[in-house]
N, C-alpha and C positions, 0 to 999 in steps of 0.2 A: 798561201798564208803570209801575212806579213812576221816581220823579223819581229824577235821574241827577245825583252830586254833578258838580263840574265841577272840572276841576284834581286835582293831587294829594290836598288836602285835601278839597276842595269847598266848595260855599256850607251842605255839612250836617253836613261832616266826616269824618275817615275810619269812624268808629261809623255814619254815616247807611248807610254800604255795605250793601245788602241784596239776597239772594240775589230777582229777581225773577221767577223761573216761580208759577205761578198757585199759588197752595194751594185746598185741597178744602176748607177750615176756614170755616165761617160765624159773622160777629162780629154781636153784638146791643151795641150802646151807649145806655145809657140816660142822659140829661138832665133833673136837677129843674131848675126854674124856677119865677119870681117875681120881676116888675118890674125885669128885669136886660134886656129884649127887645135892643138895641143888641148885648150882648154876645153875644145865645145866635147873634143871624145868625152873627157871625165863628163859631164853638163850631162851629154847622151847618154851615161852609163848609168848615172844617176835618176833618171827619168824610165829608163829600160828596166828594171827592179825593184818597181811598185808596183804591190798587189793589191788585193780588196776592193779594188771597183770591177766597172762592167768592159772598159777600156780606156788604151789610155793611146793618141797618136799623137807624135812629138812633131811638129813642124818647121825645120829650121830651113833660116831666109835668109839664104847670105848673099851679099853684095859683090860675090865674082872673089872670092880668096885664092889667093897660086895655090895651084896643087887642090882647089876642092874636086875635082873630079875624080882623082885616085882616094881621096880622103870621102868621098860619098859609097866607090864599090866597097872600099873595108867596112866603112861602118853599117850599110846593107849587109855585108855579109857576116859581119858581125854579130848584129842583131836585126837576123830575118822578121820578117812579117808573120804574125800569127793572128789568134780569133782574139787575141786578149789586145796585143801592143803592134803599134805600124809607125814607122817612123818613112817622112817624108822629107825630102831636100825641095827649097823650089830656089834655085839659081839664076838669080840676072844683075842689074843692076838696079839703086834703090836710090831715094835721097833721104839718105840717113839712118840711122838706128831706128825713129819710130815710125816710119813709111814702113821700112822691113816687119814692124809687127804690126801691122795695120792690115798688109799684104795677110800674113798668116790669121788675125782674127776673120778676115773676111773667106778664109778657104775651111775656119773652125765648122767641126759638125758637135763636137763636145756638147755635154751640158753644163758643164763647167770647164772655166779659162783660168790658163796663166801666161806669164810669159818669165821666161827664165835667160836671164843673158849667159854668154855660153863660159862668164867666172865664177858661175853661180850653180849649185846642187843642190837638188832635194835630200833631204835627210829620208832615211829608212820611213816606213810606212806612212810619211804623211800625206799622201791623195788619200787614204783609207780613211785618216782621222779627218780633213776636208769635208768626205763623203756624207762621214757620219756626223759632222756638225752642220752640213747643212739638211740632211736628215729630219736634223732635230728642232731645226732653223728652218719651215719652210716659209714663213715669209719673209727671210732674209735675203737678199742680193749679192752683197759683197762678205768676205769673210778674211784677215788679217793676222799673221802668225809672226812668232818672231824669228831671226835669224840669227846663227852665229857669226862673229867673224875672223878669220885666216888669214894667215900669210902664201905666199905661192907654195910651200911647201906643206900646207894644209895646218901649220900651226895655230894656237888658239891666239885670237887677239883681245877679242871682246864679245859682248853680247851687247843684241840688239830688241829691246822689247815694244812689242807695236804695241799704239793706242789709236782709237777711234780718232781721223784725223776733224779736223773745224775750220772752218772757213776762212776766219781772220788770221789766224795761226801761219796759216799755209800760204796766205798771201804777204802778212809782212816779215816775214821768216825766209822765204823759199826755199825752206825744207819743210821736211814730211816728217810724220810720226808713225806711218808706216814706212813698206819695203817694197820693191817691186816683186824680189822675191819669191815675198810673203804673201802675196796678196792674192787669192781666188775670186772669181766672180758668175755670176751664172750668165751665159752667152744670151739667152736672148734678153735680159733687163740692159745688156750693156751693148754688146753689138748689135742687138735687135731695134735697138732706138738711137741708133749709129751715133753711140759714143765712143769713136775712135779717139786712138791722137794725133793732136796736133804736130805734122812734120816741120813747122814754121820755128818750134823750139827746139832746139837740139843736147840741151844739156837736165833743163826743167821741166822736160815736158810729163813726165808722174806727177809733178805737182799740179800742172794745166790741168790735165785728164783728173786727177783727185776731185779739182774744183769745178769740173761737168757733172762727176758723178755724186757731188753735195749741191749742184743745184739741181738735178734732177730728182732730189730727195730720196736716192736709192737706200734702204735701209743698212746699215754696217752691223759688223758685229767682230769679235775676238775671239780666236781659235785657244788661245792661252798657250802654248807651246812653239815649241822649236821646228819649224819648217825647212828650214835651208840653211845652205852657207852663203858666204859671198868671200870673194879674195881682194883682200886689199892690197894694192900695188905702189900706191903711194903717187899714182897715175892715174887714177878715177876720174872720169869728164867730169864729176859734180864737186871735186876738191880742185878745181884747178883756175886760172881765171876767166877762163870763156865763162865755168859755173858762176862764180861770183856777178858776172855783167849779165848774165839770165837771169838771176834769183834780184836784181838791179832793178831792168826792166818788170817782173814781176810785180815788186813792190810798187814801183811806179802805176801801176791800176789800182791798187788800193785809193781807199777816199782819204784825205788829208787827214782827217780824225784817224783813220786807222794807220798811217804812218807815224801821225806823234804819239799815237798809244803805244806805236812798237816794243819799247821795252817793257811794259804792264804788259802786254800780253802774251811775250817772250817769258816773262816772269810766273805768269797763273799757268803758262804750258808746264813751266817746269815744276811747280807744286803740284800738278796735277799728275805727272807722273810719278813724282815721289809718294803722294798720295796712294794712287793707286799699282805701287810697289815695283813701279818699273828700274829702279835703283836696287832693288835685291837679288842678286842673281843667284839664284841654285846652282850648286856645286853638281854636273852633270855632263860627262864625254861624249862624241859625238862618232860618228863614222862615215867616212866622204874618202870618194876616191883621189887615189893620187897619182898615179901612174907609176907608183914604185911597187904595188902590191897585185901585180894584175890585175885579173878581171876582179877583185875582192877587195872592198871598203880596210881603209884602214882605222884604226878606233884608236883619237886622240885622248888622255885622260885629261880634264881640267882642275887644275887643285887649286888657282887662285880666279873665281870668276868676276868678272869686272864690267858695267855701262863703259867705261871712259874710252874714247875713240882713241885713235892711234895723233901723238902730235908728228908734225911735218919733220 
């Protein structure tokens, strides 16, 4: 069974609500990795404690980390393999973050994909609510939720509310309106017509892959709730300036009209989320591990919820 908010609201909120009969849906999540070992435990923990589907096999792809080999028997022995969950390591050398989950979508057997970096956590039951949205969604492909976000010690920073991303948006922006997070998709509309990603980007490359999978006219849709975490370090490759000369070069393929529009369409993105209520956050805690509570989520309260990112 999935976790059960408690109270009216709960410790996950009324969005945590999720319908909990089994689904027949198998999820494959895949994890790069690289010298992050501390974070990807919690990442694994958090993937290993999702019920309501048929299965779930965690993939993680790392780039040769000191010490992964003592850090793969624990976390096997940790969390052994059964008929439900299997977690798998595959160990070499990669170039880059997105070759690492390129690697793992191509070994996916799931029917549904993610990919989770290892600062990143599933919140309580949501593969189940996935499940059942895409359920209820079968002509849908891709499916979007939104994420909290933390500091290293799992504190609340902000929230994050996805919108169906758009074409022009993504290219003179080079940000997103989704997460990677957040973001599910069904393996064979996206690996099946080999829309991997691009290893030539190293910072934008969610954005590159976004803008394959809107011109392959995969259908999108919005889960409406809280997915994950993510930990903000104030280190992120997409706040720093290698991101800034990738989100550069992105613009730079845009058509000259779509550059001088940039800030009208910078502008209609952002009424459009105020629109459709992405600026109202619900007052709602969460629960993510943290390494100070053992094997057991810790449940942050939030009493002031806020859109606004963290300044530098």
């Amino acid at each position: 069974m999935a976790l059960q908010p408690e109270g009216k609201a709960g410790v996950y909120g009324l969005q945590g609500l999720v319908n909990t009969r089994l689904s027949l849906m198998r999820f494959t999540i895949v994890t790069p990795s690289y010298a992050q070992l501390d974070w990807l435990e919690l990442c694994i923990a958090s993937v290993a404690d999702q019920h309501g589907v048929a299965s779930v096999e965690h993939l993680v792809c790392d780039g040769g980390s000191e010490g992964i080999g003592d850090f793969k028997g624990r976390m096997l022995a940790r969390f052994p393999e059964t008929s439900y969950y299997r977690l798998e390591f595959l160990v070499g050398p990669d170039a880059g973050m997105y070759d690492a989950i390129n690697k793992g979508l191509r070994r996916a057997t799931g029917d549904i994909c993610s990919y989770l970096n290892c600062d990143e956590q599933l919140l309580p039951g949501t593969l189940a609510a996935v499940a059942d949205w895409f359920g209820s969604n079968k002509t849908s492909h891709v499916v979007f939720g939104d994420i909290v976000v933390v500091d290293p010690e799992g504190n609340y920073i902000c929230d994050r509310t996805a919108m169906v991303p758009s074409r022009l948006h993504t290219l003179v922006s080079g940000n997103l309106a989704v997460y990677s997070a957040g973001t599910f998709f069904r393996r064979e509309a996206v690996v099946g017509q080999g829309l991997l990603f691009n290893p030539d980007w190293k910072v934008v490359g969610d954005s590159v892959w976004i803008l394959s999978l809107l011109d392959a006219d995969l259908k999108m849709g919005l889960l409406g709730r809280r997915v994950a975490s993510f930990i903000y370090s104030g280190e992120n490759l997409s706040l720093d300036v290698k991101g800034e000369q990738e989100r550069a070069r992105l613009q730079a393929t845009a058509s000259l009209f779509a550059r001088a529009s940039a800030p009208g369409i910078v502008a209609i993105f952002r009424m459009r989320r105020l629109l459709e209520g992405g600026y109202s956050i619900p007052s709602q805690d969460y629960a993510i591990f943290t390494g100070k509570n053992g094997p057991k989520r810790t449940v942050f309260e939030v009493k002031q919820p806020t859109h606004r990112w963290p300044q530098k």
